[in-house]
N, C-alpha and C positions, 0 to 999 in steps of 0.2 A: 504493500500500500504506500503510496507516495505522500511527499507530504502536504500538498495539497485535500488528499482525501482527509490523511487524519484530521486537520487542522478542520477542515471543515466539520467532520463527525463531531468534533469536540463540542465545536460550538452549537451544534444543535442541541447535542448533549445538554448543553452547558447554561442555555440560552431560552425563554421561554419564547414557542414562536409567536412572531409580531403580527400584527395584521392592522390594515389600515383600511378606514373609510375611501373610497374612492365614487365620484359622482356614477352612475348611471351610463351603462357604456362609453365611461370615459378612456379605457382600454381595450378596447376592442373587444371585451370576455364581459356575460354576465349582467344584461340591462336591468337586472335588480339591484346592481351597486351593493352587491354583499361586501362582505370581508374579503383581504386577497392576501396570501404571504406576502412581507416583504421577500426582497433578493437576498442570500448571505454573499457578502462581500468576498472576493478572489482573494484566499490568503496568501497567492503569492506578487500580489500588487505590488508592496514594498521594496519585493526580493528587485522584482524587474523595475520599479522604479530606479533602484541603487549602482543598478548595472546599467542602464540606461545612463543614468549621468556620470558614473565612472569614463562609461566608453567616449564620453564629452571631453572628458576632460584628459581621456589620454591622445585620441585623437587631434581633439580641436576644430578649427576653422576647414585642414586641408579635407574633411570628411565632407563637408557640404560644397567642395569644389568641381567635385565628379560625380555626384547624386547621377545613379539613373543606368548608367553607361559603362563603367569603368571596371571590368572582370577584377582589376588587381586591389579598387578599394574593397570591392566585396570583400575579399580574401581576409584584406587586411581588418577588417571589422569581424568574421568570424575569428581572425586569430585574436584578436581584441578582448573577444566575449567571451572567448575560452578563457585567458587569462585572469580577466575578470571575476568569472565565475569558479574558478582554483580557490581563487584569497576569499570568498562568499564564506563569511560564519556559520551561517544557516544552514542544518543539512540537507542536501537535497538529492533526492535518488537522479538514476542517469535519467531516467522520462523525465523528471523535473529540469533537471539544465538542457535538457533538450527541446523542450519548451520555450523556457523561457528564451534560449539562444534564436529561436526560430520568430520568436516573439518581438523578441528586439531589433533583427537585424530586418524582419518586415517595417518595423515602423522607422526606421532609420533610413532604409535604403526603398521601401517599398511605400505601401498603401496599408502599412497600420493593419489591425485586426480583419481588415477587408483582402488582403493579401488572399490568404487561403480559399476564399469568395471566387477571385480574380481568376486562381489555377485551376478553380472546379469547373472541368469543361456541361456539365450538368444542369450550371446555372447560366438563367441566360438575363437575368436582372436583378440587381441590387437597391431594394428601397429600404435609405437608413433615414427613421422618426425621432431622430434625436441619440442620443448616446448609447440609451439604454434598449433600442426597440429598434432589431434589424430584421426587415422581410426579403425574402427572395424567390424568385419563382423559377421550380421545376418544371420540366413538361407541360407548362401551360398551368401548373399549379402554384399558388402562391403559399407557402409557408412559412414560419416565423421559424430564427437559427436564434442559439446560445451566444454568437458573437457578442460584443459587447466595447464599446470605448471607454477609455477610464472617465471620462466626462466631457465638456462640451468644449473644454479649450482643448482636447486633445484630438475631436474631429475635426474643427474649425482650423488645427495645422493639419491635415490631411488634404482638407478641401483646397487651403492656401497653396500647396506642393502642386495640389493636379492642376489649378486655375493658372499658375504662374509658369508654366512649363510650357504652355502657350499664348503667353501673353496677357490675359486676362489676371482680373481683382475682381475681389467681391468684401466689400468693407458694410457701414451700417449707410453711408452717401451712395452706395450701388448693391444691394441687399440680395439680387438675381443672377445669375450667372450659367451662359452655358459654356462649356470645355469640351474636350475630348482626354485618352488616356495613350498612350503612344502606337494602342494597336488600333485606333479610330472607335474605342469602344464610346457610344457620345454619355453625358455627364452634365448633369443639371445641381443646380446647386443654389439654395436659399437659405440665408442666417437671418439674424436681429435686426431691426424690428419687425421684419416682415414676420419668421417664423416665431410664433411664439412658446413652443418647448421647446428648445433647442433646435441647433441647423440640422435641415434635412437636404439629403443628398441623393439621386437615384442618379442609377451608372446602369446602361443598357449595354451588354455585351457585344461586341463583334466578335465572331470566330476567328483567327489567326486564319485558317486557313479557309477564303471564303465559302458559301456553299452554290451549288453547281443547280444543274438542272435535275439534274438526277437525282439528287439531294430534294429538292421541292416534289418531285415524283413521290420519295419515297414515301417521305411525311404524309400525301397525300394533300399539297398545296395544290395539284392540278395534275390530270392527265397526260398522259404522252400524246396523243392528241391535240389536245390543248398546246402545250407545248409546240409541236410541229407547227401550228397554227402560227402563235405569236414570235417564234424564229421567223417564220417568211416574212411577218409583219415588222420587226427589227430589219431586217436583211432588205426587205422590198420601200423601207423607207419612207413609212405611217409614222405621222405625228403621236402619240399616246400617252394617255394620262394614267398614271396607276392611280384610284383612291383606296380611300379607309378612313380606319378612325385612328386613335390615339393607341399605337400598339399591337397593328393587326398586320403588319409586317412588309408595310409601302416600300420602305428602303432595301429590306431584303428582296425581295422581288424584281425593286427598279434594278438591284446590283446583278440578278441575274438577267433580266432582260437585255443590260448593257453589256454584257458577255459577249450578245450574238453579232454585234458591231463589228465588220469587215476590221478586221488590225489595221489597213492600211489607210485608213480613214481617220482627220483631225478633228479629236474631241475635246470641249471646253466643258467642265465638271463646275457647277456654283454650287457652294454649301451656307446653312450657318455654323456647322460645325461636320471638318471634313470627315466622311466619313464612307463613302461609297471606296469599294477596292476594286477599279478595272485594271484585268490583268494587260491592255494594250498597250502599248512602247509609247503611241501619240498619243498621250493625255496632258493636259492642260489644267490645273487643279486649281481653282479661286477660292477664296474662303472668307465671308465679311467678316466686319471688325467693328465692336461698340465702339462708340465715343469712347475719350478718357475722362481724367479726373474732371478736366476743363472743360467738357462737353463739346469738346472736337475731336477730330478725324476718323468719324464712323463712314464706314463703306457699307451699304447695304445690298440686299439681293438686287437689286432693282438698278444698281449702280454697276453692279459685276455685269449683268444680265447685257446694258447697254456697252460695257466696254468689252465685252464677249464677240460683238457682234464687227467688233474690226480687227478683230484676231483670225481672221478667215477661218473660220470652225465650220466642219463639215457638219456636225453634230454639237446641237448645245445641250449638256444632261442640267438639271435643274433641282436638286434635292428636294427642294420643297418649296413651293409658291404659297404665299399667305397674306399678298395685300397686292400692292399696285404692281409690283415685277410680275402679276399679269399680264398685264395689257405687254409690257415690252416682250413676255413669250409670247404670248400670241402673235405678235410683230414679226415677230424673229422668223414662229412657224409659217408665216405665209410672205415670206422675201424670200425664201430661196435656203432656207436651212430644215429641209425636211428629213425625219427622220428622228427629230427630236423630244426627251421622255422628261418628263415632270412630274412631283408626287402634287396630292393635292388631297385635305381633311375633308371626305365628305362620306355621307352612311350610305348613299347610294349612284347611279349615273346618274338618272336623274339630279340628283342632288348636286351631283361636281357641278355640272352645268349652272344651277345656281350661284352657287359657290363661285364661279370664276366669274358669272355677271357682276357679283356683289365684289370682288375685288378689284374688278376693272375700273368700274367705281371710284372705288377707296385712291385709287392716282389722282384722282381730281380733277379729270376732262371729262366735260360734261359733252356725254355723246346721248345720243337716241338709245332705249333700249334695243332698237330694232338693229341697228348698226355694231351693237354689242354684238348680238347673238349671230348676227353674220359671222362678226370676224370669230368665233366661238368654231360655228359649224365647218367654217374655214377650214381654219386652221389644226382642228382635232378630228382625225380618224377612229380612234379605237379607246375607248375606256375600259381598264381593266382596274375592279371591284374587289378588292383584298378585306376580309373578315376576320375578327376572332371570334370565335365562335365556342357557345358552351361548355362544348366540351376540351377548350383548352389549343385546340388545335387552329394552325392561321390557316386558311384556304381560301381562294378565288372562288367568287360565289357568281360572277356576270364578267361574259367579257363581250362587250357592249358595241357596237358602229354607231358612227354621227353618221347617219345619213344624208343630210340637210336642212332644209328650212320646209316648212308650209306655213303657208301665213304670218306669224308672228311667232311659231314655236318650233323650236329645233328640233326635228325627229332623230330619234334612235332606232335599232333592233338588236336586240339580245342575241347574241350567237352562239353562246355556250350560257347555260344557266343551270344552276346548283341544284341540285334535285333533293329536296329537304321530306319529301314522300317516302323516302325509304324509313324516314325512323333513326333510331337508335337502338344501340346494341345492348347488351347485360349490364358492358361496362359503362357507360355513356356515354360514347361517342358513334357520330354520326356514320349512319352506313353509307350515303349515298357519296355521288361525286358529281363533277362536273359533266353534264351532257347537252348534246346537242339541239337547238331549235328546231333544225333541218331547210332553214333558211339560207339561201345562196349570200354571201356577203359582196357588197359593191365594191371592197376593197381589191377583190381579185385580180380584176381588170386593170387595176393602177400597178399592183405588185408584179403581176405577167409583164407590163413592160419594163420594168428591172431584170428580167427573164429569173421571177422567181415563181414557183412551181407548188403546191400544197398538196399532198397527200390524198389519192382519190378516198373518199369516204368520212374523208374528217368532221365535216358537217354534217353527216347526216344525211335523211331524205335518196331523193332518184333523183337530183340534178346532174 
């Protein structure tokens, strides 16, 4: 038994358990506001506290010179910790120093008690409530982990390390913040006085090694099929919009979609936080920038988006449109840069469509609504519908044509749509998949003259 166990038996032992009033679902547990254990405190806090500032003080300044990077500080910081941990009064078994060494040199050279978070290929999001309340979701599953910070000044230097590594602050004069993590995983981040338990931080994972098509097959994000379908539509050089909602897996999608993009073709990537991984050699990566302290030199999407467009880009990718860098893709889609993908927040196609009237808008040229929805039906081809759905799993539920205009409203037709009639299984998830309308798509005819070619039977029907 180490000594963390005993130390803790002790004190149960030793200790009458606490319990505290807490409001009415104000934990997440229990809308009767019963009684709730306190937590027993980590009795090896101190130990790692002592080693912790030892390692400060034999290293010094040159430890924070190479943060990140530098195989030979690592080294020299596990030798560090060993030696440290030699002269440590306290007894502590080999799991115990091996603990706490893996402990320390995470929070020195890494990401703190989120380290281990970070290497669990399992998890694919990090939601931290403040110091003492970390969620993460599994398989589409949300669960609460034991992780824990020692308190709020000790995630608040975590947040400071990720936000500064790309430039960004986030003080109580800028309280919001988005980052990224070096492998594009992206990184949101709110403190004081906005949050008011403590800063909350959520860190959405990218895979080091991105995922493929075969990859969203397997998962069961979209048919082979389907797939074949939207390669020609990539390759034959459709406008398209992925949508969704908050978390239904837009950017994963667009990252595969942009896969099927000719290598030999110049692509210009706008982010607000980089994050799409095209494997092509001509990529072009832009990435805006808040104001600073002074309330200068923000670049925004809307900025990139214009100075994109004298970069001669064969292809402009668009992480995410969310206000007037509308109206300048839709511009873009119909001068002569076809081929180009955009995510965009909406529950449905129908919806995006709204959704991009009401942003076009938000630029501040006062057009006709009817002038809108031209340049809309223009310049977008294909909307492809990304969900998360109950049971945990993200899948393509519509993948949609702008057919045109009649009158004052923009038509569509569904070409591939989710078949939610099958039900669910024992386990709860959805049996059905994406299937066909059996409707001829008008894109064909534009794609054929790229001389790209679609699989006979993919739609469906006797056409």
């Amino acid at each position: 038994m180490g000594l963390n166990d005993r130390i803790a038996r002790r004190r149960v032992d030793a200790v009458p358990r606490q319990t505290a009033e807490r409001a009415p679902g104000a934990d997440g547990t229990g809308a009767g506001g019963g009684a709730v254990p306190v937590r027993v405190p980590d009795p090896l806090a101190e130990v790692r506290r002592r080693v912790h500032q030892a390692l400060l003080d034999v290293l010094g300044p040159q430890m924070y010179a190479d943060v990140g990077g530098d195989d030979d500080l690592r080294r020299r910081v596990r030798e560090t910790i060993g030696e440290v941990l030699a002269g440590e009064e306290t007894p502590l078994t080999a799991a115990d120093r091996a603990r706490i060494a893996d402990e320390v040199a995470d929070d020195i050279l890494g990401h703190g008690p989120l380290e281990p978070l970070l290497r669990d290929p399992d998890v694919s999001e990090i939601m931290v409530n403040g110091p003492n309340l970390i969620f993460v979701e599994r398989s589409g599953r949300i669960e609460e982990v034991e992780t824990r910070f020692a308190d709020d000044a000790h995630l608040r230097r975590v947040i400071d390390r990720i936000v500064s590594r790309v430039g960004r602050h986030v003080d109580e004069a800028s309280p919001m913040v988005d980052a990224r993590l070096p492998d594009g995983s992206r990184v949101n981040a709110v403190v004081s006085p906005i949050a008011l338990d403590g800063s909350l931080l959520t860190i959405r994972k990218f895979s080091a090694d991105p995922y493929t098509v075969e990859d969203l097959i397997s998962f069961g994000t979209f048919t082979r099929p389907v797939a074949d379908v939207l390669e020609a539509c990539v390759r034959g050089r459709l406008d398209m919009v992925i949508s969704g909602g908050t978390g239904s897996g837009k950017t994963t999608t667009l990252n595969v979609l942009s896969s099927f993009v000719p290598s030999g073709e110049r692509i210009v990537t706008i982010e607000d936080a980089a994050e799409l991984q095209l494997r092509q050699k001509h990529v072009l990566r832009l990435e805006s920038r808040p104001a600073n302290t002074e309330g200068r030199g923000e670049v925004t999407i809307r900025d990139l988006v214009r100075n994109a467009l004298r970069m001669r880009p064969d292809r402009i990718v668009v992480g995410e449109v969310r206000d007037g860098a509308a109206l300048d893709m839709l511009q873009a889609m119909n001068t002569g840069h076809d081929g180009s993908l955009t995510t965009v927040h909406a529950n449905t196609p129908r919806d995006t469509l709204a959704r991009l009237e009401t942003m076009v808008l938000m630029a501040g040229v006062d057009l006709p609504a009817r002038a809108i929805r031209e340049q809309i039906a223009s310049a977008i081809d294909v909307i492809v519908q990304v969900t998360r759905m109950k049971d945990g799993v993200r899948r393509i539920t519509h993948v949609t044509e702008v057919t045109g205009m009649e009158g004052e409203v923009v038509t569509l037709q569904d070409i591939f749509v989710f078949d939610y009639r099958a039900g669910m299984d024992e386990n709860g998830r959805y049996r059905g998949t994406l299937v066909p309308t059996g409707l001829r798509p008008r894109f064909l005819d534009e794609i054929a003259k790229a001389g790209i070619t679609v699989p006979p039977g993919s739609f469906g029907g006797a056409w």
